[in-house]
DRENDO-1510 file (C-alpha; in Angstrom, 1 decimal, always signed):
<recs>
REC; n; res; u; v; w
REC; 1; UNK; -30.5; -4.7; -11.2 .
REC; 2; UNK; -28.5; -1.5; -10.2 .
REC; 3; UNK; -25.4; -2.5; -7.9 .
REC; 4; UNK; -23.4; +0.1; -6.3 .
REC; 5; UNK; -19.7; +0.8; -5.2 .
REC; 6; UNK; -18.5; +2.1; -2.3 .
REC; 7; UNK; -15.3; +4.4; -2.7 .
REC; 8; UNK; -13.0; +6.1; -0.6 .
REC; 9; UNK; -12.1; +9.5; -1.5 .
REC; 10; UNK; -9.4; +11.7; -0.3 .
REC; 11; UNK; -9.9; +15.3; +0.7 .
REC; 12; UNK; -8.1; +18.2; +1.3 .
REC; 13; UNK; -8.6; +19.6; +4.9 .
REC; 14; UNK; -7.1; +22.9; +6.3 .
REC; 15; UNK; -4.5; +22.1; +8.5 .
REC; 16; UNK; -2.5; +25.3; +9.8 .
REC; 17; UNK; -1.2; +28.5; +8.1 .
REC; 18; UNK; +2.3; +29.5; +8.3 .
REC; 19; UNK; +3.3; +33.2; +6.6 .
REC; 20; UNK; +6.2; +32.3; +4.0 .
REC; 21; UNK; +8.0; +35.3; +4.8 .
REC; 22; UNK; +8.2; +35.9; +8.5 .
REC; 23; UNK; +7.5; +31.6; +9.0 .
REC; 24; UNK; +4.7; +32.9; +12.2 .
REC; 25; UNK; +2.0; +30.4; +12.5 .
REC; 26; UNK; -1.1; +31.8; +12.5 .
REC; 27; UNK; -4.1; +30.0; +14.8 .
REC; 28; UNK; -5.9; +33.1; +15.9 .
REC; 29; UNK; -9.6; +33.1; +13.5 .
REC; 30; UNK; -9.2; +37.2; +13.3 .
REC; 31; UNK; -5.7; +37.0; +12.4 .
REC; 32; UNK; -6.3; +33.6; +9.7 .
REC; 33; UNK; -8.9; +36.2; +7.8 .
REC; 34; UNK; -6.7; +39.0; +7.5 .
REC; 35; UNK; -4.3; +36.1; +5.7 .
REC; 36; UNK; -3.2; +36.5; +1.8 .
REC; 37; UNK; -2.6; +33.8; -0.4 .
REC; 38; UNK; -1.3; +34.4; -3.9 .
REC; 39; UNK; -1.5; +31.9; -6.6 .
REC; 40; UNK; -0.9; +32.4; -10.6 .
REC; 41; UNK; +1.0; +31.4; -13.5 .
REC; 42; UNK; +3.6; +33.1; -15.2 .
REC; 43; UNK; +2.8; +34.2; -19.2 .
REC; 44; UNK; +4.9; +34.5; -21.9 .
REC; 45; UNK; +8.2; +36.4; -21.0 .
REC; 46; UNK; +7.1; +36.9; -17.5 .
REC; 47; UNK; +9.5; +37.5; -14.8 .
REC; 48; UNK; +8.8; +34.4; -13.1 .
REC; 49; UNK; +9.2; +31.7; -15.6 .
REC; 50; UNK; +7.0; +31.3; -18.3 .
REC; 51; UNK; +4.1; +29.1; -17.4 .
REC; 52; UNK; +5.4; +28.9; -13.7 .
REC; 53; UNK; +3.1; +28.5; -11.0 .
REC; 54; UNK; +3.8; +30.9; -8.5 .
REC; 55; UNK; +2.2; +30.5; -5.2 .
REC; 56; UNK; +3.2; +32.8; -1.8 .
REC; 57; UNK; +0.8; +32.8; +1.6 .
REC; 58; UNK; +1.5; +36.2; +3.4 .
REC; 59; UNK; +0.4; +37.2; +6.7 .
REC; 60; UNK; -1.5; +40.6; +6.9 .
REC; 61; UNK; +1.8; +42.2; +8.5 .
REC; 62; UNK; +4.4; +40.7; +6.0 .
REC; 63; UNK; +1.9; +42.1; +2.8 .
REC; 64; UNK; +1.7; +45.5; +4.6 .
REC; 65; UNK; +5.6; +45.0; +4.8 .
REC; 66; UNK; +6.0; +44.1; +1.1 .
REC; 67; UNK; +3.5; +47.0; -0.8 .
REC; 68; UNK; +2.0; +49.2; +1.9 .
REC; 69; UNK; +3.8; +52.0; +0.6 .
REC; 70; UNK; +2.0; +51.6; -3.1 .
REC; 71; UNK; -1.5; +51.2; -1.3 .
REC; 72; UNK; -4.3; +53.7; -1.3 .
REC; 73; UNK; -6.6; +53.4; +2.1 .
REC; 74; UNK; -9.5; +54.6; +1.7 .
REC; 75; UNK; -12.7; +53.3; +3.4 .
REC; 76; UNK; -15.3; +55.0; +1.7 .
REC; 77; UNK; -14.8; +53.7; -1.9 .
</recs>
């Protein structure tokens, strides 16, 4: 005889996005895919902390903001 269980599992949904630096909320579907979210963990000696886990969700104004100046933009590459 095979029986089985019934469990409940919880589950992550997306709720809202909110830019960490400027705090704007961002409910507009073109604006959400232009969003940035960065998420790694510090090495040895690294500036943040070794083995920190460094996590930041920029809008597409605020990362323009932060390293425009260092981008290349180019659209043929």
């Amino acid at each position: 005889m095979i029986t089985y269980k019934t469990k409940l599992v919880e589950q992550q949904q997306f709720d809202r996005f909110i830019c960490d630096k400027c705090k704007v909320e961002i409910d507009n579907d073109m604006e959400l895919q232009e969003t940035h979210s960065i998420n790694f963990t510090g090495g040895y000696n690294s500036v943040f902390g070794d083995m920190n886990t460094v996590r930041c969700d920029l809008c597409q104004h605020c990362l323009k903001a932060l390293i425009g100046e260092f981008c290349v933009y180019n659209a043929d590459e």
